[in-house]
N, CA and C of each residue as an Amber inpcrd file, in Angstrom:
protein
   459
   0.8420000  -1.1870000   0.0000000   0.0000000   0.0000000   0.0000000
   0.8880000   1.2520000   0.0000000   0.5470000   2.6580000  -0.3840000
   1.2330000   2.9100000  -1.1290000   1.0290000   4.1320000   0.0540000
   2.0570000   5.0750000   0.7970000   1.4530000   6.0820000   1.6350000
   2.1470000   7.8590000   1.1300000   1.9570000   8.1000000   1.9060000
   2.5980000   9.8570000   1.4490000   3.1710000  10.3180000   2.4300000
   4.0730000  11.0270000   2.3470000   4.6200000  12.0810000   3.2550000
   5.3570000  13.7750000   3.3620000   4.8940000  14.3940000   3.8270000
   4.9340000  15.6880000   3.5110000   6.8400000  16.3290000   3.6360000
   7.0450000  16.7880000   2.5750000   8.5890000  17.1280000   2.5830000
   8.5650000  18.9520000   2.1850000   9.1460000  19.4430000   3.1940000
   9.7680000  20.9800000   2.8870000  10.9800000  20.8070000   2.5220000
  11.5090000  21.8330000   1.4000000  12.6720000  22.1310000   1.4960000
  12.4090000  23.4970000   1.8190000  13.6240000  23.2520000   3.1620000
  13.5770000  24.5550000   3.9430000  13.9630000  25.9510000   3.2880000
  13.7370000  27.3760000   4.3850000  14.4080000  28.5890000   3.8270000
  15.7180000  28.5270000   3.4770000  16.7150000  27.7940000   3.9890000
  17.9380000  27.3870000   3.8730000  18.2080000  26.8490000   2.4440000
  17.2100000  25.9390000   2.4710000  17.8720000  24.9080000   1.1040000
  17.0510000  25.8090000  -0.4190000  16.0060000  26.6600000  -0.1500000
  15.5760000  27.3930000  -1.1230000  16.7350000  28.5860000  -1.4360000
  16.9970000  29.1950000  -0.3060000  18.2400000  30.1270000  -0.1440000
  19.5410000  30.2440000  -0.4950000  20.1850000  28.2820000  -0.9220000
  21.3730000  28.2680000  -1.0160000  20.8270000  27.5550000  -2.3870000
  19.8480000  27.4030000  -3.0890000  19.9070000  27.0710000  -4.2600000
  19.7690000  25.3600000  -4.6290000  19.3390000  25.0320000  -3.1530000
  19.4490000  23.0750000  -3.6660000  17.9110000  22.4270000  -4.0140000
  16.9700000  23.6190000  -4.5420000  16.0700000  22.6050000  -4.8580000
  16.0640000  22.1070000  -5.9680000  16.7270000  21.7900000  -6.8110000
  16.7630000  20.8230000  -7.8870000  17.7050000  19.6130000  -7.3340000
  18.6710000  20.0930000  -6.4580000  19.4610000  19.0810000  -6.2780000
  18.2050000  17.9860000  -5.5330000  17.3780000  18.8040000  -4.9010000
  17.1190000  17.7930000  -3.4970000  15.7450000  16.8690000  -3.9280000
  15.1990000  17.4970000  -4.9940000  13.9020000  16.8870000  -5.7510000
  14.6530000  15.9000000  -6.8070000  15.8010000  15.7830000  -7.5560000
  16.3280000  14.9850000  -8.0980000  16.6490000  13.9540000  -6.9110000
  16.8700000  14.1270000  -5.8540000  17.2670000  12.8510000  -4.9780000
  15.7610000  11.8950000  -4.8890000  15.1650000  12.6800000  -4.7730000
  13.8110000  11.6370000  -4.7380000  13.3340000  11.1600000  -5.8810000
  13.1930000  11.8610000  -6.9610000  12.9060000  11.4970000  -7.9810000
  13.8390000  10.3660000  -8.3270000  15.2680000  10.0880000  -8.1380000
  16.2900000   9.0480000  -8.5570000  15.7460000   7.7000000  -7.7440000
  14.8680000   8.1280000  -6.6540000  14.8190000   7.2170000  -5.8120000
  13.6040000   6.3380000  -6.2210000  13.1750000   7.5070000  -7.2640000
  11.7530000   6.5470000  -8.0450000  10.4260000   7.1190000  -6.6750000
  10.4230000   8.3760000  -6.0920000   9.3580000   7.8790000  -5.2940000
   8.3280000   9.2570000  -6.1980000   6.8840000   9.3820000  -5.7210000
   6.2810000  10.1960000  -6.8040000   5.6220000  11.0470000  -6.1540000
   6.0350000  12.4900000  -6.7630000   5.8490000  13.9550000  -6.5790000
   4.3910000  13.9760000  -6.6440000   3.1940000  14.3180000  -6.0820000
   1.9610000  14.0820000  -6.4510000   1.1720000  15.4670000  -5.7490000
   2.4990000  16.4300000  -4.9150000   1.4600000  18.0860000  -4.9010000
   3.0470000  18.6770000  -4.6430000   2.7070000  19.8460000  -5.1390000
   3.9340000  21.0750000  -4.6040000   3.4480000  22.1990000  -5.0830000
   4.2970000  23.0040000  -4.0830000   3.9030000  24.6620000  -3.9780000
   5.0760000  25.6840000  -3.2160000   5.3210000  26.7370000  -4.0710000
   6.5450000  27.2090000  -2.9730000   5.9970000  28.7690000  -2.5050000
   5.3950000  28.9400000  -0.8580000   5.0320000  29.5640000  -0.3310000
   5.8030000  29.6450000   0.9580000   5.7250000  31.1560000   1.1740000
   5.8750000  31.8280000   2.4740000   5.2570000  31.4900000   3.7090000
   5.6850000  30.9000000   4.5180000   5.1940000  29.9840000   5.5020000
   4.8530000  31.2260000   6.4880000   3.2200000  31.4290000   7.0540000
   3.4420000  32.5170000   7.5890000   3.6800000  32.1090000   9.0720000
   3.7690000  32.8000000   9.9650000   4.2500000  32.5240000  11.4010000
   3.0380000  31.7780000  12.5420000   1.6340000  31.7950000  11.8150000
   0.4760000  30.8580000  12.7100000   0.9480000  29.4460000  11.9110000
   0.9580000  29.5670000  10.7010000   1.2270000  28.1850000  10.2150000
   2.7690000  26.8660000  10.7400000   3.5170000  27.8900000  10.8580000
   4.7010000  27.4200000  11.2410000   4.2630000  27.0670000  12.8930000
   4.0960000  27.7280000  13.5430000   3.3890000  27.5870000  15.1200000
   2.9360000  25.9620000  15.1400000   1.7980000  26.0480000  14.1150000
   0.8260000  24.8830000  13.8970000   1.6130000  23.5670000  13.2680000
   2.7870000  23.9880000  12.5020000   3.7280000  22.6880000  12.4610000
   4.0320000  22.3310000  13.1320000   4.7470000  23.2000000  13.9970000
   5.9310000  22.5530000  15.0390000   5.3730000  22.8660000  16.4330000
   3.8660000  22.5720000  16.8140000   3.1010000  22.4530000  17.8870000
   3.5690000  21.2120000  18.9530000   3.9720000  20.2260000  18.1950000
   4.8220000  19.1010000  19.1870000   5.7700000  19.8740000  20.0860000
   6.1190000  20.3940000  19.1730000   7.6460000  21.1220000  19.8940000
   7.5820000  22.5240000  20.9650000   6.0890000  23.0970000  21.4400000
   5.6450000  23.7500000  21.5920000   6.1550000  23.9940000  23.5610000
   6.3790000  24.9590000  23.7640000   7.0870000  25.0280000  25.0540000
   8.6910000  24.3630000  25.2300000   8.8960000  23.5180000  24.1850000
  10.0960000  23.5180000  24.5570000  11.2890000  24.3730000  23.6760000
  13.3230000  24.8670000  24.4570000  13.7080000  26.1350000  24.2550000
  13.8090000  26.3310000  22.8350000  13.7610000  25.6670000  22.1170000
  14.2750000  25.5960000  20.5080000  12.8000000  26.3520000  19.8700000
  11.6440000  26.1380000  20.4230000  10.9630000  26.2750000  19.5980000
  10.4050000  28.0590000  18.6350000  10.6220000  28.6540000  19.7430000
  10.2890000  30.1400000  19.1410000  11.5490000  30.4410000  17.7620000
  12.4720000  29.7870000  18.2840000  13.6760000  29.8430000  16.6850000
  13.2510000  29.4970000  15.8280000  12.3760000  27.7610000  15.8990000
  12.0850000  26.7240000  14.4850000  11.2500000  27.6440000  14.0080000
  10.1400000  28.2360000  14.3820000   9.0240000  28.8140000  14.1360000
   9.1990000  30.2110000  13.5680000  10.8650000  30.8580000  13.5510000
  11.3890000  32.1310000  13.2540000  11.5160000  31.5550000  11.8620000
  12.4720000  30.8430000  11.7890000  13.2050000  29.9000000  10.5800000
  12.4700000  30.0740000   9.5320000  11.2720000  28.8060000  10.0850000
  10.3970000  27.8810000   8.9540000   9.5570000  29.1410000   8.6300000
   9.2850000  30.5900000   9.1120000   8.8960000  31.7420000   8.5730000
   9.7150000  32.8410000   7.7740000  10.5090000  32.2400000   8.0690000
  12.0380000  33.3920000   7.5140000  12.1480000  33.8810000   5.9280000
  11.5260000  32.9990000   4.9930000  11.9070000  32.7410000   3.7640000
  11.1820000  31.5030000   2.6320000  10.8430000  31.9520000   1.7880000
   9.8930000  31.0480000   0.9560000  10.6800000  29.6540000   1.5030000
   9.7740000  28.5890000   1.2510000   9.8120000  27.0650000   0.9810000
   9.3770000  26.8980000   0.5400000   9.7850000  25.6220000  -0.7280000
   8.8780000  24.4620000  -1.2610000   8.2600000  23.4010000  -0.6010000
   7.0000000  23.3120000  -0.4850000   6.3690000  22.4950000   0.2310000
   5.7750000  21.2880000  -0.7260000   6.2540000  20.0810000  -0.3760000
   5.5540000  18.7410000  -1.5220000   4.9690000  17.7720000  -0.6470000
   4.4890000  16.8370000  -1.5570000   3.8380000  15.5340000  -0.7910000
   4.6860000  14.4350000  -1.9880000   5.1600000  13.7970000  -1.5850000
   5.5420000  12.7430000  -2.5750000   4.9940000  11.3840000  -1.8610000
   5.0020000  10.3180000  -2.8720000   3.9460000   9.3120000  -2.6910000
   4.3550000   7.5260000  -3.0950000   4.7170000   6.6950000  -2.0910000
   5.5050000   5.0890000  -2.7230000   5.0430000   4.6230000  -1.1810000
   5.4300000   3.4890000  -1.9490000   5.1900000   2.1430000  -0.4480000
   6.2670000   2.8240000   0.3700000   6.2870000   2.6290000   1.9340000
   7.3490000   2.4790000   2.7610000   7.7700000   4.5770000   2.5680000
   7.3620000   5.3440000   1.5950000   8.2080000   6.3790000   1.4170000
   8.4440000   7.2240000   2.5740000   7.7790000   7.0570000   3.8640000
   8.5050000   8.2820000   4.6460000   9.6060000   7.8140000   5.2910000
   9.8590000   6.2380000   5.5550000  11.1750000   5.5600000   6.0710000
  12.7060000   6.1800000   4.8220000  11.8740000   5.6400000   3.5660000
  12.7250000   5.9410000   2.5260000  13.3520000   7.2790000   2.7250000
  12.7150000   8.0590000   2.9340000  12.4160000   9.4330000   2.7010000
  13.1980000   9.9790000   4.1070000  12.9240000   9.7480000   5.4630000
  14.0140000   9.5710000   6.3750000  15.5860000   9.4130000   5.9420000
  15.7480000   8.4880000   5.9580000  16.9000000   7.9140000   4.9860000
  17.9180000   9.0970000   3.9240000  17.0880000   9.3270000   3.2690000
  17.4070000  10.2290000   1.6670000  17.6870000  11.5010000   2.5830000
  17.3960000  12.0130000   4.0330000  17.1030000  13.2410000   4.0960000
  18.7100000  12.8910000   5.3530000  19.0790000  11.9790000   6.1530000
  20.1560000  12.2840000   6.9550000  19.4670000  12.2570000   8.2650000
  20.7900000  12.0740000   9.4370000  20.5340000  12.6190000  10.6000000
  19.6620000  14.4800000  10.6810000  19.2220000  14.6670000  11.5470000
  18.6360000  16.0640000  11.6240000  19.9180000  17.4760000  10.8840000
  21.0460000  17.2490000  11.3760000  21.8380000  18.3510000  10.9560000
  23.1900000  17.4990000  10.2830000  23.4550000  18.4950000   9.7680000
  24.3420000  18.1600000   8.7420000  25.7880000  17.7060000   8.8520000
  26.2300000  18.4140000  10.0850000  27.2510000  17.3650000  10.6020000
  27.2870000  16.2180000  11.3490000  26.2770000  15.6690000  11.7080000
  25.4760000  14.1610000  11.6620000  25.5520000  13.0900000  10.4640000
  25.0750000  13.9730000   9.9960000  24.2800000  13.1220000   8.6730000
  25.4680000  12.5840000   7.8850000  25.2490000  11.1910000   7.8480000
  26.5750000  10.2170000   6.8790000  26.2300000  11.1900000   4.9530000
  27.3180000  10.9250000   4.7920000  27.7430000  11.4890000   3.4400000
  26.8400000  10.6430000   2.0860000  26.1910000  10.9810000   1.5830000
  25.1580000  10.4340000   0.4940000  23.8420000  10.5560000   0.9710000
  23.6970000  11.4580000   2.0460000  22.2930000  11.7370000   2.3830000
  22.3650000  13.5930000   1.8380000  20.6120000  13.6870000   1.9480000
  21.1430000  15.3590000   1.6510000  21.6430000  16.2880000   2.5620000
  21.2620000  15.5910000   4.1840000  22.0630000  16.7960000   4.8060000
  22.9020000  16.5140000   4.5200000  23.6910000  15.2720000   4.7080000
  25.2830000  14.6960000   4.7810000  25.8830000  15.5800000   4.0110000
  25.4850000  15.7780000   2.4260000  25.7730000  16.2600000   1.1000000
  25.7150000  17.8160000   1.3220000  24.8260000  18.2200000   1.7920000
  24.4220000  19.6520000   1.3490000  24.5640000  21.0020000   2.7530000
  24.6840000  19.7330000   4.0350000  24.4120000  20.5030000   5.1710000
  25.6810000  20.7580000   6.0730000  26.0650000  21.6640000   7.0720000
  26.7610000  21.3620000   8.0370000  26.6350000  22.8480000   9.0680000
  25.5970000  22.8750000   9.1460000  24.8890000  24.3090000  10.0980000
  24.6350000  22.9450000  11.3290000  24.5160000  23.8360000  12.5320000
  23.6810000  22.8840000  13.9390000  22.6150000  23.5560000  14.0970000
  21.8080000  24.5340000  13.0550000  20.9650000  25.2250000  13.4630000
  19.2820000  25.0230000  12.3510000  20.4140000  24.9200000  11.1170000
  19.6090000  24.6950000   9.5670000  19.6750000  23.3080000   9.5160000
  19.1000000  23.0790000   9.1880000  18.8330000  21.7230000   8.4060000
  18.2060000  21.3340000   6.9100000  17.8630000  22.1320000   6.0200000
  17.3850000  22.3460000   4.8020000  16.2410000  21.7310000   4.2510000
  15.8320000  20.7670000   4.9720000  14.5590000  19.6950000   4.5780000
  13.8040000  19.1360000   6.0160000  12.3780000  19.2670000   5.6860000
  11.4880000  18.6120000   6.6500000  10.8560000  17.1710000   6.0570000
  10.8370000  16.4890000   6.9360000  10.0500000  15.2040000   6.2910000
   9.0710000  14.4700000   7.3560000   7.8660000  14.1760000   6.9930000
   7.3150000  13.5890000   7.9030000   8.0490000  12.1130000   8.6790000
   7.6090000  12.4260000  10.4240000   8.2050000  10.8400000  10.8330000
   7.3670000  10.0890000  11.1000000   5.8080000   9.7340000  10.6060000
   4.8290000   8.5470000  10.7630000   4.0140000   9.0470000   9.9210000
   2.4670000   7.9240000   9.8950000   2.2450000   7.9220000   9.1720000
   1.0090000   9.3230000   9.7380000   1.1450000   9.2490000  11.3430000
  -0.1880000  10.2650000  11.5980000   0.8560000  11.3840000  11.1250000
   1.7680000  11.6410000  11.3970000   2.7640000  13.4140000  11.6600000
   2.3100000  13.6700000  10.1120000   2.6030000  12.6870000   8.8990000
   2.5280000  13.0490000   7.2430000   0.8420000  13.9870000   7.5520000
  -0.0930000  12.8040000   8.0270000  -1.6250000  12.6880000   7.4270000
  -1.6820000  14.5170000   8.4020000  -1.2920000  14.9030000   9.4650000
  -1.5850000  16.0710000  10.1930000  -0.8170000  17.4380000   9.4490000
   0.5900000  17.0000000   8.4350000   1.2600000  18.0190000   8.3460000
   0.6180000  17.9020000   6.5150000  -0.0120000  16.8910000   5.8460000
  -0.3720000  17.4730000   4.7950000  -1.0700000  17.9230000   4.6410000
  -2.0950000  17.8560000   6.0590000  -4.1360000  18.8300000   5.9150000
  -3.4310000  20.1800000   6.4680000  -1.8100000  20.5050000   6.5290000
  -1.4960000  22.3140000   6.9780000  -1.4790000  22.9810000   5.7030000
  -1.2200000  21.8810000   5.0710000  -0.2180000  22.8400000   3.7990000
  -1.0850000  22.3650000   2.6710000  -2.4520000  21.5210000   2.3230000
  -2.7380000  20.9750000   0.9640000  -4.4500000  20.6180000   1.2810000
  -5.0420000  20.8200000   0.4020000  -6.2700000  20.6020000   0.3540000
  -6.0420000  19.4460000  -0.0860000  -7.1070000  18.2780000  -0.3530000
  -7.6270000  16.9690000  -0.3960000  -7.5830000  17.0230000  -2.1740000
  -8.0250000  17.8900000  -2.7170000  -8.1450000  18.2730000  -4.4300000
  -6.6660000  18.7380000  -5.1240000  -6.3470000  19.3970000  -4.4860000
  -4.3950000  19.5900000  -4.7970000  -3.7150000  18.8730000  -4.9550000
  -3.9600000  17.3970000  -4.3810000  -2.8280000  16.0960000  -4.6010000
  -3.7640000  15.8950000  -5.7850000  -2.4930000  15.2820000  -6.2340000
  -3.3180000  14.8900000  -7.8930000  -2.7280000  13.2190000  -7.5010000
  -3.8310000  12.3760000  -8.0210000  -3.4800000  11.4330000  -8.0530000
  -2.8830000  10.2110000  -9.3840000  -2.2930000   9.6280000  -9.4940000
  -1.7510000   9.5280000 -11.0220000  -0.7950000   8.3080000 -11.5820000
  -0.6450000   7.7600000 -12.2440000   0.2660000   6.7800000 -12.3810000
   1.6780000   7.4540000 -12.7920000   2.5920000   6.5190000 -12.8970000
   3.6930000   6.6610000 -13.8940000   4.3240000   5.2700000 -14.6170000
   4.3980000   6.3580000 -15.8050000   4.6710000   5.2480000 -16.3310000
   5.7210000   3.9740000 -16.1690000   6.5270000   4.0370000 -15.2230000
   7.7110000   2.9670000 -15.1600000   7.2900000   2.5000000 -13.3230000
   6.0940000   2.2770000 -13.1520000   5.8010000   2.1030000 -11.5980000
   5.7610000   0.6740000 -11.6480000   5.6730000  -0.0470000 -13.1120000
   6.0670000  -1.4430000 -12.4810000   7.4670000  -1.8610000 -12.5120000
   8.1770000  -0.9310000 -13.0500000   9.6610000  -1.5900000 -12.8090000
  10.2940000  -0.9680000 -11.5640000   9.4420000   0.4260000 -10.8200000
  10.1940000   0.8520000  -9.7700000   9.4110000  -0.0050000  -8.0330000
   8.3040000  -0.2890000  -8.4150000   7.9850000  -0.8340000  -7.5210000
   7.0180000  -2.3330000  -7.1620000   8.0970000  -2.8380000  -8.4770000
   7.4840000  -4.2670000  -8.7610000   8.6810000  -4.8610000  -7.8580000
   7.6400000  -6.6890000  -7.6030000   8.1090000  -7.2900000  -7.0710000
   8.5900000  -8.7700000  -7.5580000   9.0460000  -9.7580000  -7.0290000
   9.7870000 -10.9850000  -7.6120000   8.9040000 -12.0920000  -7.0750000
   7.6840000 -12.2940000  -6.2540000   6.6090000 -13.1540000  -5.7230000
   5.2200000 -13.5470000  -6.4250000
């Protein structure tokens, strides 16, 4: 079954110029782009993201940040994709993150991190009703989906 998960590329990674790099990583990975939009995250919305994080000291910064500067906001869409998608994106910061991930690749701030990705399947289903109406995901085949996510059984 096939699920979704909501991915920003942050003010950072819009700022330093890696959104082609960082949408080619997924796309290589075969997983499928199915909404995007690059908007100004305003400061209730950002609040309403990072509400987990709410009272604790980091949070009035994340919420400065993720308002600071346009982002691309997507939903991309495969079996397993927000583990995948974990994975593709690195430890949280960039001097963490092993080398062939995008922070690994692209990051080394302790403050930025350049990409958000959902971590379950409720955090995706709560952070894509912030940013996407139900009619905005387009739903869709592609054409090479049985060789990217066919099986040998």
């Amino acid at each position: 079954m096939q699920e979704r998960t909501l991915i920003l590329i942050k003010p950072d990674g819009v700022q330093r110029h890696k959104i082609g790099f960082i949408i080619s990583r997924f796309e290589d990975k075969g997983l499928k782009l199915v909404a995007a939009k690059l908007m100004q995250i305003p400061e209730a919305l950002a609040r309403k993201h990072y509400a987990a994080h709410e009272g604790k000291p980091f949070f009035e910064g994340v919420v400065k940040y993720l308002a600071s500067s346009p982002c691309l906001v997507m939903v991309w869409q495969a079996e397993g994709v927000i583990q995948m998608a974990r994975k593709l994106m690195g430890a949280t910061f960039g001097f963490d993150a092993e080398p062939g991930s995008i922070r690994g690749d692209f990051g080394c701030s302790r403050g930025y991190n350049l990409i958000h990705g959902s971590d379950s399947p409720e955090s995706a289903e709560y952070e894509i009703g912030l940013y996407f109406k139900p009619e905005e995901i387009v739903d869709y085949s592609l054409a090479d989906e049985g060789w990217l996510y066919g099986r040998n059984d």
